[in-house]
N, C-alpha and C positions, 0 to 999 in steps of 0.2 A: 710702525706707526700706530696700529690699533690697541699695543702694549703702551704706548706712553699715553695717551687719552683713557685709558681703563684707568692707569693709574692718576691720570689725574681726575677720573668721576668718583676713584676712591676716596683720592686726599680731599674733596669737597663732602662727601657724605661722613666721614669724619672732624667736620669741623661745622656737621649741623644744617646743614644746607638742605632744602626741601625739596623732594624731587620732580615739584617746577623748576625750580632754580636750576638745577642742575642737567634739566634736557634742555633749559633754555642754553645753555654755557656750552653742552654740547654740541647743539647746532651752530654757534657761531662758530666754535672753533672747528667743525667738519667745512664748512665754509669756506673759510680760511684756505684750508688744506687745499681743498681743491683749486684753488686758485692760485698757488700755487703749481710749478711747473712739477711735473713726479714728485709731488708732495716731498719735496726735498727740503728739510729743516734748516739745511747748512746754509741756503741763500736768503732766508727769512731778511737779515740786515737790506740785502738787494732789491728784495719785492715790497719792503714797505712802504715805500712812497708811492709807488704802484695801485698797492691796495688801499692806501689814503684816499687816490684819488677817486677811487673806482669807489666806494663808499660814499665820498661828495659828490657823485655824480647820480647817486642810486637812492640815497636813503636821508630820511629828515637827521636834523640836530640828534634828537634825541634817541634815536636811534644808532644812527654813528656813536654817538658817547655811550651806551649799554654796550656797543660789540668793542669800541677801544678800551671797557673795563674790563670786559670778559677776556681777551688777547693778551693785556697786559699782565694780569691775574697768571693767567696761561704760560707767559712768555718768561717771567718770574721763577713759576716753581720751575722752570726747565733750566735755567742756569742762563737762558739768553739775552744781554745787553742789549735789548732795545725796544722803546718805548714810545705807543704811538700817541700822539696828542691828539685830545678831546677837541671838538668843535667850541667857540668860544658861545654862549648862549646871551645874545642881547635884549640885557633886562631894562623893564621900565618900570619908574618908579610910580605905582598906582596906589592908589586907596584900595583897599577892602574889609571883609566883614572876619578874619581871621585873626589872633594873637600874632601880635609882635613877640619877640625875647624880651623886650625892656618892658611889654605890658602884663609877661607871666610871670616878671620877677616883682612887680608893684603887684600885683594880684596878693605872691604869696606874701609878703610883706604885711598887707593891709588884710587877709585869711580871716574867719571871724572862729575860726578857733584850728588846734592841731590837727584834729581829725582830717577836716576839708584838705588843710596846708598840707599834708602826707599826701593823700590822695590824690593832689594836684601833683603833686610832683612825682609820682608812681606813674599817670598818666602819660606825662609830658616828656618821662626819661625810657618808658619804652614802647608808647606810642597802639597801647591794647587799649580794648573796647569797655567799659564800665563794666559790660557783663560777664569780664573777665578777671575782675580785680579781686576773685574767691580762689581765683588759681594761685596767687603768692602767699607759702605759707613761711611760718619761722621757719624750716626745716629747710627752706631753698634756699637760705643766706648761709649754709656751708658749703653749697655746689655753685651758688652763683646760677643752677641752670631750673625753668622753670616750664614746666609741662603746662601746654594750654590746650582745652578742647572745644572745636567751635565747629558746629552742625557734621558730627561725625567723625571727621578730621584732628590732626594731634601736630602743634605744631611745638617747635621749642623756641623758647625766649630767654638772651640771654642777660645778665642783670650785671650793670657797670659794677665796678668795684665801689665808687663813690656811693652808687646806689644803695650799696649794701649796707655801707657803714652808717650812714641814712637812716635805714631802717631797723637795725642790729640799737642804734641810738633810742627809735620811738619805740623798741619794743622791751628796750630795757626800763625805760620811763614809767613802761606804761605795765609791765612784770607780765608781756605777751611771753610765752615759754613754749606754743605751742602749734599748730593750725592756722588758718586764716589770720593771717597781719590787719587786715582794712576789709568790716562788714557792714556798709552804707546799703542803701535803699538810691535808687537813679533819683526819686524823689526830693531822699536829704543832701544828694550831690548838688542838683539842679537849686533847690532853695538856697542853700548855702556859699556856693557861687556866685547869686545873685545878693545874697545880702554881701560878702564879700567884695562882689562889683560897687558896690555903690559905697563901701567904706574906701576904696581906692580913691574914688572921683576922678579930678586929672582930665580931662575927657575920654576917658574910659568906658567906651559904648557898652552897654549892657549887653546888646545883642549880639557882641563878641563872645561873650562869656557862655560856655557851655559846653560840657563835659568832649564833644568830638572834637571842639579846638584844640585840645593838648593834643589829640590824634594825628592832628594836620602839625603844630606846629614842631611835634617829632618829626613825621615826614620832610617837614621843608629843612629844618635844621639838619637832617642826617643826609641828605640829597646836598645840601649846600656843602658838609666838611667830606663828604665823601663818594658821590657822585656817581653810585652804584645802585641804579633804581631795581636790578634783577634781586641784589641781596635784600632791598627796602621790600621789596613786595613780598618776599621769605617770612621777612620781621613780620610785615602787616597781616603776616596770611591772605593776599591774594590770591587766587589761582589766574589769573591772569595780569599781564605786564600792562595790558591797556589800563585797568582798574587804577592801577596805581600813577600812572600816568598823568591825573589829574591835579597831581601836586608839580608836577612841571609845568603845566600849561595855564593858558588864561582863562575863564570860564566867560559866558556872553557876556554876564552885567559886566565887566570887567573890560573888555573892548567898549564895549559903550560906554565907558567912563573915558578911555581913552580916547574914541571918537571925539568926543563931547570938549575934549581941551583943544583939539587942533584949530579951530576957527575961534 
């Protein structure tokens, strides 16, 4: 048993995984194990319902859904046919101060030049910090992998293929050949955003617009097609799962919005 869990801390540390990520993965699936009768793998199909329920008895949504991704993930590389279902999460439909998909595609459309429009979408497609945008250089769009380092720490990020070909584009345009792709000032982001917001219009709140929203609307887009907040907190460089947390949940003003409809 502790030979199959080794190898599966390997095959995650080679596919990039940070090692938060990977003790959190750990502990669910020691977890698991134990609950399980003599940690017997052959009855796994038998005890699943079991350990469904013992989870809906113990633990929030969102949690349950982090340990059905880590098991499944788990139960996958092992060759075993069976798969546990995620908690369904009941969403309501509220106003807030975050980008829509439909408002960062009218953004880049309406962009008040290429620069910003790169930018935004460098942003929005991996979900890093502005003061991170020095870290992608031409030389990463032949590994697709990109070293980031933020207070000490080294995380890696990895870059879609669309993204690439994206960028491979603006920097042929632009006869980039070498080093840093995109070197803004938070200042020429932040103004040019905002003159961008306002060639949108649309009602197109201003105070949506600004450089952390592509950070959030990564988050929520990748939480939505993929439902793995332990690997999103990887991406975001969290060291903690609470942190990231925050793009699942509702924030006060946000209840009080919804408060505010019921009467």
């Amino acid at each position: 048993m502790d030979k199959i869990i080794e190898d599966y801390k390997n095959t995650l540390q080679m596919k990039f995984f940070s090692q938060t990520t990977i003790n959190a993965y750990m502990v669910d699936i020691k977890k698991f194990l134990e609950f399980l009768p003599e940690k017997n793998l052959e009855i796994i199909p038998k005890e699943i319902h079991n350990y469904r329920k013992y989870l809906k008895n113990n633990y929030k949504v969102s949690t349950i859904n982090r340990k059905v991704t880590t098991l499944n993930n788990f139960f996958k590389s092992l060759g075993i046919d069976v798969r546990l279902k995620a908690e369904k999460v009941h969403r309501m439909s509220i106003k807030d101060d975050f980008l829509t998909e439909r408002e960062y595609k009218r953004l880049l459309k309406f962009a008040i030049n290429e620069k910003i429009r790169i930018t935004m979408v460098v942003l929005a497609h991996t979900g890093i910090r502005v003061s991170e945008l020095k870290y992608i250089h031409v030389e990463n769009l032949k590994t697709g992998i990109v070293e980031i380092e933020n207070k000490g720490k080294i995380r890696i990020i990895i870059l879609s293929k669309n993204l690439i070909n994206i960028l491979k584009k603006y920097c042929g345009e632009r006869n980039i050949k070498s080093g840093s792709i995109i070197e803004v000032s938070r200042i020429y982001i932040h103004n040019s955003l905002k003159q961008s917001a306002a060639n949108a219009r649309g009602g197109l709140k201003k105070s949506k617009v600004h450089a952390h929203a592509f950070r959030h609307l990564f988050a929520v887009q990748f939480l939505k097609k993929n439902n793995n907040i332990a690997a999103l907190a990887d991406i975001l460089g969290h060291s903690s799962l609470e942190t990231t947390r925050i793009y699942t949940s509702l924030n006060e003003r946000q209840f009080q919005e919804m408060l505010e409809d019921i009467i």
